[in-house]
C-alpha positions as CSV (number, residue, x, y, z in Angstrom):
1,X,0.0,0.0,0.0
2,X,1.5,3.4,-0.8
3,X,2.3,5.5,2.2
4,X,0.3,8.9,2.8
5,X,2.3,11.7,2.2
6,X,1.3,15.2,3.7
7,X,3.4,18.7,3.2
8,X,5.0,19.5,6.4
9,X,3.6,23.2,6.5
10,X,0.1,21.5,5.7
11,X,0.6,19.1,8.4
12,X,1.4,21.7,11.2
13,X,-1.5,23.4,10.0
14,X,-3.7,20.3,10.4
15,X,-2.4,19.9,13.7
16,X,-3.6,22.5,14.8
17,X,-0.2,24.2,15.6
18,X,-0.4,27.4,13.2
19,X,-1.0,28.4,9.7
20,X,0.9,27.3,6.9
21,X,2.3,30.7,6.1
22,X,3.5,30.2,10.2
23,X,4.5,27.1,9.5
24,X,6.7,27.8,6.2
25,X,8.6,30.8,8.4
26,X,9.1,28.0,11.3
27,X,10.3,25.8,8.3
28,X,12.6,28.4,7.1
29,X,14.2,29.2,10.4
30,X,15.1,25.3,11.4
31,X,12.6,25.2,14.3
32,X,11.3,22.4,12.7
33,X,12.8,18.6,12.6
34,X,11.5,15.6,10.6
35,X,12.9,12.7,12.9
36,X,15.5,14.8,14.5
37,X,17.0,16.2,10.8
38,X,15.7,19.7,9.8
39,X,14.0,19.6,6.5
40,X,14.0,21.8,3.1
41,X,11.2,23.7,2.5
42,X,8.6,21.4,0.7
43,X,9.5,18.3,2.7
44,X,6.3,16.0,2.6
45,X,6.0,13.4,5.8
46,X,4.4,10.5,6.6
47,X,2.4,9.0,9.6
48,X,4.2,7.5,11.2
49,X,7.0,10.6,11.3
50,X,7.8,12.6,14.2
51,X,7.8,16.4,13.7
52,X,9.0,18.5,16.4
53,X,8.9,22.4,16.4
54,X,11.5,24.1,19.2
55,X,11.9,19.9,20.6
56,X,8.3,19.7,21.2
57,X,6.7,16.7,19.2
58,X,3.5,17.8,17.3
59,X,1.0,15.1,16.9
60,X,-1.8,15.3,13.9
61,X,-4.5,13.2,16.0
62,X,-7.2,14.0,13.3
63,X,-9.0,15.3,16.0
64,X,-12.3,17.5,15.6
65,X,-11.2,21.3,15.2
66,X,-12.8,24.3,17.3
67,X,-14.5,27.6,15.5
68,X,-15.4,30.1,17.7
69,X,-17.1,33.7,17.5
70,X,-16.1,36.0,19.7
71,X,-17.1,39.9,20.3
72,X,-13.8,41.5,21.0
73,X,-13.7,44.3,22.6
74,X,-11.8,47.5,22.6
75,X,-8.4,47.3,24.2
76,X,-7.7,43.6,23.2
77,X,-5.1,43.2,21.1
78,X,-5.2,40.4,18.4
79,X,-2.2,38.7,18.9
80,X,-0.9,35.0,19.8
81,X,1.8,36.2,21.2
82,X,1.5,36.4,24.6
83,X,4.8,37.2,25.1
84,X,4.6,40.6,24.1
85,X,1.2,41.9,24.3
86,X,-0.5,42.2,28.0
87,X,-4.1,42.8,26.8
88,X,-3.8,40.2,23.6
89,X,-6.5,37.9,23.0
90,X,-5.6,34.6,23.6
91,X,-5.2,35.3,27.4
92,X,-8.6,37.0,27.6
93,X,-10.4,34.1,26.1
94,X,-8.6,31.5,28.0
95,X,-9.8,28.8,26.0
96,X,-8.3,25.2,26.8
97,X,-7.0,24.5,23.8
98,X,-4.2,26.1,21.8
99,X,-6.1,28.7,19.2
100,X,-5.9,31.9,17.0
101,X,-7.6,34.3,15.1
102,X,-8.9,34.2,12.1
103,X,-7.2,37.9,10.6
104,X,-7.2,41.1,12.7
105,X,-8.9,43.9,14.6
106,X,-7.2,46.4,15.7
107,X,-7.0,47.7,19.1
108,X,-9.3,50.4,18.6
109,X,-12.0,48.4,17.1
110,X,-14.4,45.7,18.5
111,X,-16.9,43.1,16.8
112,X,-16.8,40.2,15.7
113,X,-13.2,38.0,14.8
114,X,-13.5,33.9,14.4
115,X,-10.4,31.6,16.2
116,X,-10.1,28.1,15.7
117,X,-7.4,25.8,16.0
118,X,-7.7,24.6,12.2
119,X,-4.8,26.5,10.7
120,X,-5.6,25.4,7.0
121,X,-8.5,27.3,7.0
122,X,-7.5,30.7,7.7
123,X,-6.4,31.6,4.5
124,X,-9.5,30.8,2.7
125,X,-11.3,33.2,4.7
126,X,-8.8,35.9,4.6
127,X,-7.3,36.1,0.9
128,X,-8.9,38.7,-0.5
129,X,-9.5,37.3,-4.2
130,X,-12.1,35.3,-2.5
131,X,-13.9,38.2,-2.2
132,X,-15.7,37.0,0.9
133,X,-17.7,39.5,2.5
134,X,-17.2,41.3,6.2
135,X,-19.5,44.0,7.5
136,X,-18.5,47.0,9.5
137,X,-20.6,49.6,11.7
138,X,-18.4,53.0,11.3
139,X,-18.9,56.1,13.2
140,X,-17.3,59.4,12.8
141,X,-16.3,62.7,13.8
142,X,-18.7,64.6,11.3
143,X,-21.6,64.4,9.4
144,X,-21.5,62.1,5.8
145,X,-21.7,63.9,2.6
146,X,-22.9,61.7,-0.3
147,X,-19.8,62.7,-2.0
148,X,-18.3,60.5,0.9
149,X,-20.1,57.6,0.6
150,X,-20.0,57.4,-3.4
151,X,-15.7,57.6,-3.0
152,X,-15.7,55.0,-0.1
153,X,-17.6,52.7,-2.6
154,X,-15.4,53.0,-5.4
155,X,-12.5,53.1,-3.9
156,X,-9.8,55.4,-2.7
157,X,-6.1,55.3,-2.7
158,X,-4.8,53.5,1.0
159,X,-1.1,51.7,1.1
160,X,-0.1,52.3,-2.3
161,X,-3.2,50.7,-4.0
162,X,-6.8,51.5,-4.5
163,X,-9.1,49.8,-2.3
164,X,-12.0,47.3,-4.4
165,X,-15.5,48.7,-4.9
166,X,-17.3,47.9,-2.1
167,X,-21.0,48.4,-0.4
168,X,-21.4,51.6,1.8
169,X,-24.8,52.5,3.1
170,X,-25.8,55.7,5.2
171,X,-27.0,54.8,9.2
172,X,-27.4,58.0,10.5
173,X,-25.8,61.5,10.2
174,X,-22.5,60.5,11.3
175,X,-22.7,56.9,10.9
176,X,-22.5,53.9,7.8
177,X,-22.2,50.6,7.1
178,X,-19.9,49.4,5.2
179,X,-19.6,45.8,3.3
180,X,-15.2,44.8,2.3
181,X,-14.3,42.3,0.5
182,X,-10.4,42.9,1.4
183,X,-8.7,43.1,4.7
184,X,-5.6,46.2,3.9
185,X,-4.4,47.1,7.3
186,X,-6.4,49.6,9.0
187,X,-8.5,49.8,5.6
188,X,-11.6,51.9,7.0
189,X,-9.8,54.1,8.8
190,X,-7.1,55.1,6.3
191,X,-10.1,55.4,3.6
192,X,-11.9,57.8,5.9
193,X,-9.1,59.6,6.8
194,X,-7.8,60.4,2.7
195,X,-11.3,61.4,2.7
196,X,-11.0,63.8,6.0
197,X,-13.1,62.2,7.8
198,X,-11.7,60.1,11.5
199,X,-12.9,57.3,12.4
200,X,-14.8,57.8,16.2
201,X,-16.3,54.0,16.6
202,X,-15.6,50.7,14.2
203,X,-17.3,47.3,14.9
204,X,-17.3,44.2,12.6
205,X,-20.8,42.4,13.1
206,X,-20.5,40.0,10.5
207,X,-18.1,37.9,8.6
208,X,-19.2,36.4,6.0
209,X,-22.2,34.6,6.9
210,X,-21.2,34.5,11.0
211,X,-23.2,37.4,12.8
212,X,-22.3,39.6,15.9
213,X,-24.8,37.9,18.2
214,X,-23.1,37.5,21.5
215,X,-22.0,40.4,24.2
216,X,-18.6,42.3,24.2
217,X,-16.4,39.9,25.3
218,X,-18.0,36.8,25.1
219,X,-17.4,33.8,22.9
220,X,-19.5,31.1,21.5
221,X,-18.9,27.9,19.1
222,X,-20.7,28.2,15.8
223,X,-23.3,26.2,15.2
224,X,-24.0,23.3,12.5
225,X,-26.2,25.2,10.0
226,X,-23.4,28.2,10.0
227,X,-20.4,26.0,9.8
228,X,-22.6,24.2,7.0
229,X,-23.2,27.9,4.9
230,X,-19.9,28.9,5.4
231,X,-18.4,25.4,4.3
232,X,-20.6,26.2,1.0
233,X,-19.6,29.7,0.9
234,X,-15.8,28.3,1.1
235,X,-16.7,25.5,-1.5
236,X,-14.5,27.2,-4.5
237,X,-11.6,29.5,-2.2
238,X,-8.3,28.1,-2.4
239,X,-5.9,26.9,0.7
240,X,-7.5,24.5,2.5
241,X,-9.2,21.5,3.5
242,X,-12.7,20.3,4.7
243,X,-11.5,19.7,8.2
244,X,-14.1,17.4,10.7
245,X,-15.8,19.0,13.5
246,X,-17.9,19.2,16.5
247,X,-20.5,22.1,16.1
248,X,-22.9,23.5,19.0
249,X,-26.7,22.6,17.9
């Protein structure tokens, strides 16, 4: 019978242990031995090989992975490490197992981010030719001109590019709601700021098709019917798998 072979970034990631773009830096810096030899990037394993990152052996148990929604709130910092960061994320949620988040908010911001422990998955969600949706509730320091909102939806110039044509919708006089398919660093708030407008309040309250149900600061697992959608919603992204799960009925 012909042995299973598995990419060793694609196996840490199936782990559990981190993402593959994670995994292919730990790969590059020799943190990572196949049977006590470092490997060359690209190195495919076997079963019944032991991987260690930093000496500690990382077993693939095919266990079921975690997917949680959480309502960060302002303050927390969206970081695994917990080295650096007091306030970061992993340490408020204390969750048993070894998890991170899916992309970022940044400190100033709150809403909705999803963590798992399924690090083949993340990039689906995040790379942004997938043109999966997140929804933001944006308030600022003066009231919206329909000048503003027609530039916001076809795009200004942020990082040296042009953000994607996206959805903006007036809320009130100084607030909108605004639908990206792209995840630029800080994208809202450097697109209202070329525009002279600051940013006062930013929450996420959806991703996708996950909603911002649960307090600030709480966390829930998703449920079957929304792992199902978004499983069908991830149907034709590239980088990754269709991992097995427990879900919350």
């Amino acid at each position: 019978m012909e042995e299973q072979l598995t990419r060793l970034n694609k196996y840490l990631s199936e782990a559990g242990y981190c993402s593959r773009r994670a995994a292919d830096k730990l790969i590059e810096q020799g943190r990572v031995t196949i049977n006590g030899t470092v490997p060359e990037m690209g190195t495919k394993v076997t079963p019944e090989d032991e991987i260690h990152v930093d000496g500690k052996l990382i077993t693939n148990t095919k266990q079921d992975f975690v997917y949680l929604a959480f309502n960060k709130p302002v303050g927390i910092v969206c970081t695994t490490d917990t080295r650096v960061e007091k306030d970061n994320i992993i340490d408020f949620i204390n969750y048993p197992k070894r998890i991170f988040p899916i992309g970022r908010l940044d400190k100033p911001s709150e809403g909705l981010i999803l963590l798992t422990d399924d690090g083949d998955i993340v990039n689906k969600i995040l790379r942004a030719s997938n043109n999966h949706e997140k929804e933001y509730i944006v308030t600022v320091d003066k009231p919206i001109s329909q000048t503003f909102l027609e530039r916001m939806s076809k795009g200004v110039p942020v990082l040296d590019t042009v953000t994607k044509p996206c959805t903006v919708e007036k809320l009130g006089s100084n607030a909108f709601k605004i639908i990206l398919t792209q995840g630029l660093n800080r994208q809202i708030r450097r697109m209202c700021e070329y525009l002279d407008y600051e940013v006062q309040t930013l929450k996420r309250v959806r991703i996708m098709n996950i909603e911002l149900d649960m307090p600030v600061g709480q966390y829930r697992e998703l449920t079957s019917a929304e792992f199902k959608e978004l499983e069908k919603l991830l149907e034709h992204s590239t980088n990754t798998f269709k991992p097995k799960r427990t879900t919350k009925t």
